[in-house]
C-alpha positions as CSV (number, residue, x, y, z in Angstrom):
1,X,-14.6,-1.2,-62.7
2,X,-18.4,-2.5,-62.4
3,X,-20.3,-2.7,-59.2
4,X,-20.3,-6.0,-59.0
5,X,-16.6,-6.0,-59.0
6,X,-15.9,-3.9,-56.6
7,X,-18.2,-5.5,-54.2
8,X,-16.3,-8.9,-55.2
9,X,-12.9,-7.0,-54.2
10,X,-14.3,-5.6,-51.0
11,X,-15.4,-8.8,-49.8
12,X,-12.4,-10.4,-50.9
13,X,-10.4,-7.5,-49.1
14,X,-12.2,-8.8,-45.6
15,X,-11.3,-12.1,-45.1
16,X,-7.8,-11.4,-46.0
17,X,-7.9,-9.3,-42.8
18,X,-9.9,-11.6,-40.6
19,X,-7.9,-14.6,-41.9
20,X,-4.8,-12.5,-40.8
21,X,-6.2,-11.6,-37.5
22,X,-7.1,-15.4,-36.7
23,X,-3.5,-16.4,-37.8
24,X,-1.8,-13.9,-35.0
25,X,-4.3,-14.5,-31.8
26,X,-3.4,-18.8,-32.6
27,X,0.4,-17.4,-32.0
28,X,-0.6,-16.7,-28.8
29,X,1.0,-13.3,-29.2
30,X,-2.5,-11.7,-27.8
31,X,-2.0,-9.1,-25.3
32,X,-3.7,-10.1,-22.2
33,X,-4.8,-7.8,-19.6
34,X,-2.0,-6.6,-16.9
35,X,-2.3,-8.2,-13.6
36,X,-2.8,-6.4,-10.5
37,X,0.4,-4.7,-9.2
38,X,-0.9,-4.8,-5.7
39,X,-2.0,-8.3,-5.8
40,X,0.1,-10.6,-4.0
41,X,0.8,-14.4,-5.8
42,X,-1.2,-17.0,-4.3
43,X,1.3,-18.9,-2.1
44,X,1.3,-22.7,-3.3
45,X,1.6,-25.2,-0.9
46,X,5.5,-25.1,-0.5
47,X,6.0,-21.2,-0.9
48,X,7.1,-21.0,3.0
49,X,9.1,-23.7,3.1
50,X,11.1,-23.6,0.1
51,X,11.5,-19.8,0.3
52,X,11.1,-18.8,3.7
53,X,11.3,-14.9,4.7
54,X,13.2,-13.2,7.0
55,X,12.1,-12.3,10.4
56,X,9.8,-9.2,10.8
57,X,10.7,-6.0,12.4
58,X,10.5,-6.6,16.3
59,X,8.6,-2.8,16.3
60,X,5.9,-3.8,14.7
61,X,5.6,-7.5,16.3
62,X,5.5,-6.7,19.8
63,X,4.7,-3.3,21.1
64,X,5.1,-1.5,24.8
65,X,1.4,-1.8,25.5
66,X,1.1,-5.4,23.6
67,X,-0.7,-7.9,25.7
68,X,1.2,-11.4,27.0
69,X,-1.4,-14.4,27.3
70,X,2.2,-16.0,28.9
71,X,5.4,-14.7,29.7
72,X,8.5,-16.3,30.8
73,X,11.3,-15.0,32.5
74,X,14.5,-14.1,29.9
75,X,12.5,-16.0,27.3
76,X,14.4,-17.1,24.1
77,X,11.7,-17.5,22.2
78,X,8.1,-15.2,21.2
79,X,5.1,-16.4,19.8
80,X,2.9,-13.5,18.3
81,X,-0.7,-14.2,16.7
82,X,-2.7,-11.5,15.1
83,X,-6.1,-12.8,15.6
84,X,-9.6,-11.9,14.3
85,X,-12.1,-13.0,17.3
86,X,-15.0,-14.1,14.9
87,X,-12.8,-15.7,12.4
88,X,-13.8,-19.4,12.2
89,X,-9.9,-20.2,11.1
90,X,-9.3,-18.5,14.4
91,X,-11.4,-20.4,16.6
92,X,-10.3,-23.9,15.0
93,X,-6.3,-22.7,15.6
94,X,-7.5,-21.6,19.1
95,X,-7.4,-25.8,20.4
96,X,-3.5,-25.7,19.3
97,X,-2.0,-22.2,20.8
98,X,-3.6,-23.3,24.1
99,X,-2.0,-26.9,24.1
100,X,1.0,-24.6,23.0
101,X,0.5,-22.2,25.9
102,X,0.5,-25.5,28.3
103,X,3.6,-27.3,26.8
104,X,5.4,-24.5,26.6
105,X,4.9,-22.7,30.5
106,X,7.4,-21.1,32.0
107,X,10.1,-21.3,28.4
108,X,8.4,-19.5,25.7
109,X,6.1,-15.3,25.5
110,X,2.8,-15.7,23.8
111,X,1.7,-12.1,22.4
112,X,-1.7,-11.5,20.8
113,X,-2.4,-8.5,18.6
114,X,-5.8,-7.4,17.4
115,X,-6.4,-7.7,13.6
116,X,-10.4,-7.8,13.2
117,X,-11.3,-8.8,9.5
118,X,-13.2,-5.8,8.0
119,X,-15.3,-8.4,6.7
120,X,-17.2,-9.6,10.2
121,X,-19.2,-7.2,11.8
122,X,-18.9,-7.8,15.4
123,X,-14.8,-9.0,14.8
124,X,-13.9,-5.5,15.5
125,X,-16.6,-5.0,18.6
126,X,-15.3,-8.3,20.1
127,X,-11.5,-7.0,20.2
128,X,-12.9,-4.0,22.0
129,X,-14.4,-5.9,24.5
130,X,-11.0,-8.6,25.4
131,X,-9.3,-4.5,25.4
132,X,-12.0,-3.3,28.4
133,X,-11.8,-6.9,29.9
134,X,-7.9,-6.4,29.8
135,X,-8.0,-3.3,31.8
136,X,-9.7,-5.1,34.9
137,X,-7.3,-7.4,34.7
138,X,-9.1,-10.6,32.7
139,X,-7.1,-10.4,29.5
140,X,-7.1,-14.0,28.8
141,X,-10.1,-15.1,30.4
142,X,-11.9,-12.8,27.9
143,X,-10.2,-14.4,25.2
144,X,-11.4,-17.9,25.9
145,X,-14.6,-16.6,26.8
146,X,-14.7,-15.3,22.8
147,X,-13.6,-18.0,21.2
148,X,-15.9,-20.7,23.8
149,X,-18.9,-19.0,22.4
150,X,-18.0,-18.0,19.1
151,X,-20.8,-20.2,17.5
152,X,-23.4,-18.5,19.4
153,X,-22.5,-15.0,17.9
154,X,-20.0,-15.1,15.1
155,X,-21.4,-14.3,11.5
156,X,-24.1,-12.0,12.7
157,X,-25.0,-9.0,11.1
158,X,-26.4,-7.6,14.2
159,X,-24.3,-6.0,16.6
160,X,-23.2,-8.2,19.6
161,X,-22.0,-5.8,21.9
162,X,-24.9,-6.7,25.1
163,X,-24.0,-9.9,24.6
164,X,-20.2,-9.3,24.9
165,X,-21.6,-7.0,28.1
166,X,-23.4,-10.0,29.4
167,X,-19.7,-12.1,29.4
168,X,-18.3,-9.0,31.4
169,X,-20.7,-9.7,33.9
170,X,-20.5,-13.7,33.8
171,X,-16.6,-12.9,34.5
172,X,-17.5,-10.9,37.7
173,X,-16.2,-7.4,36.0
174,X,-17.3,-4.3,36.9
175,X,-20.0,-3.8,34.1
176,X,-20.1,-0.1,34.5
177,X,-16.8,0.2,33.7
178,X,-16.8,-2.2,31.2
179,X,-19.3,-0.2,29.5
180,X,-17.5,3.1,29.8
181,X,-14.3,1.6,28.5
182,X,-15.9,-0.3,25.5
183,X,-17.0,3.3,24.2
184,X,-13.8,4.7,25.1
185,X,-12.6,6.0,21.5
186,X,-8.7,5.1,23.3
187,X,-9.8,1.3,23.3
188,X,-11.0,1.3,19.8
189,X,-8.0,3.5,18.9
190,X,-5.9,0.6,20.5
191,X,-7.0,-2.2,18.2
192,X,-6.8,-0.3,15.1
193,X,-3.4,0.6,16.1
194,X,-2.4,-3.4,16.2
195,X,-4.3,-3.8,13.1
196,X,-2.3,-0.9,11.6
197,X,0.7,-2.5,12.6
198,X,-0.2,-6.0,11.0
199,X,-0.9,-3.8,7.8
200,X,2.6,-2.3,7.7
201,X,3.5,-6.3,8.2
202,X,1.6,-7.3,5.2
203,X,-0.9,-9.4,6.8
204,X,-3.7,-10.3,5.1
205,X,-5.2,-12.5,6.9
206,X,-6.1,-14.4,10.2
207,X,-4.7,-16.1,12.1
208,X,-1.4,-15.4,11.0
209,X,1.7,-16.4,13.6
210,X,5.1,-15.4,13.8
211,X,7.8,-17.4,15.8
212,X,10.4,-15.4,17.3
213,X,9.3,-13.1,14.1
214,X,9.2,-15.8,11.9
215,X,5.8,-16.1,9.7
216,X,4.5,-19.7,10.0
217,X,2.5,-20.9,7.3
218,X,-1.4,-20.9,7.1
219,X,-3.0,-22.3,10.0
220,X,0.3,-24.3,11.7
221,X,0.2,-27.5,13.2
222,X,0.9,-28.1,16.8
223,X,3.9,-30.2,15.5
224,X,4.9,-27.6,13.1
225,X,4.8,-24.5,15.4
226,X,7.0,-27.0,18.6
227,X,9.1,-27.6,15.6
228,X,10.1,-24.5,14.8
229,X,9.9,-23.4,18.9
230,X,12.6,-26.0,19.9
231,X,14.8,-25.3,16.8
232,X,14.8,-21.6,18.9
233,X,15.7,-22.9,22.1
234,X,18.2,-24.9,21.2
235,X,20.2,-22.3,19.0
């Protein structure tokens, strides 16, 4: 065989191969890469409705030490929100839990848990400072107070904590002790253990709001969330 020859053969030899490799990836028999095992399925717009899931465990909803914005005697039904305090979803569902809150007086428990977004940097300082509020008594004036000012602190990258200080202080708390129970290690321990608990409940993001353990979808209507309330009260 001359040189010339086998170079032909060679080159002939090649595109055989890359023809053949062209013919099999336009099969579309390509592997692709594995997906994420972990990663959850973006939900499309009718994933809660058309599928919805069962209630969650009441353990992990509401807890002995949880805190009531509301509470009603032998309620029938139990509105929980795991909030983030800096979260700008938060503070534009904030308008409809309270118009909730006032519709619903006297029928219906609202529960907030803690569930700062690792992402903000004063979300988790902020739920320590509604905790120390909570302990003088001024649970839920603390939580308007946050979400009334949000715009003046939220997105930071400085830490906010005089400032949440300085709203102790406009709420006549004793500053001293808010102080002292801000660093408290057992307040921050509190938070992280709702936002453990929203972990365990697969929560991944805020707000997220259960209905007599329910999960609504994203970022619930008034309409939607009195739906689903007086569908409760009158089973």
């Amino acid at each position: 065989m001359t040189r010339n020859l086998a170079i032909t053969l060679v080159l002939l030899l090649g595109a055989a191969v890359s023809l053949g490799i062209f013919a099999y990836s336009s099969t579309g028999n390509t592997p692709t890469p594995q997906s994420d095992a972990n990663a959850a399925p973006s939900p499309g717009p009718d994933t809660a409705s058309s599928s919805p899931p069962g209630p969650a465990p009441e353990d992990l909803l509401v807890r002995d030490n949880s805190h009531y914005l509301s509470r009603a005697e032998n309620a029938e039904v139990t509105v929980v929100e795991f909030l983030d305090f800096e979260c700008e979803a938060c503070r534009a569902q904030f308008p409809v839990m309270e118009k909730l809150r006032t519709e619903y007086e006297g029928r219906i428990d609202f529960v907030i848990r803690y569930f700062p977004m690792p992402g903000h940097t004063n979300s988790e300082t902020a739920a320590t400072a509604v905790e120390a509020a909570a302990q003088q008594g001024a649970l839920e004036e603390m939580y308007v107070k946050m979400y009334e000012t949000q715009a003046e602190w939220g997105e930071s990258q400085e830490s906010k904590s005089k400032v949440f200080v300085g709203f102790a202080d406009d709420l006549g708390l004793d500053v001293a002790e808010f102080r002292a129970d801000m660093a408290d290690p057992a307040t921050l321990e509190r938070v992280r253990a709702d936002f453990a608990d929203g972990v365990q409940l697969g929560i991944r993001g805020t707000p997220t709001i259960f209905v007599n353990g329910r999960q609504t979808q994203p970022m619930p209507s008034y309409e939607a969330l009195s739906s689903m309330i007086d569908r409760e009260l009158q089973g």
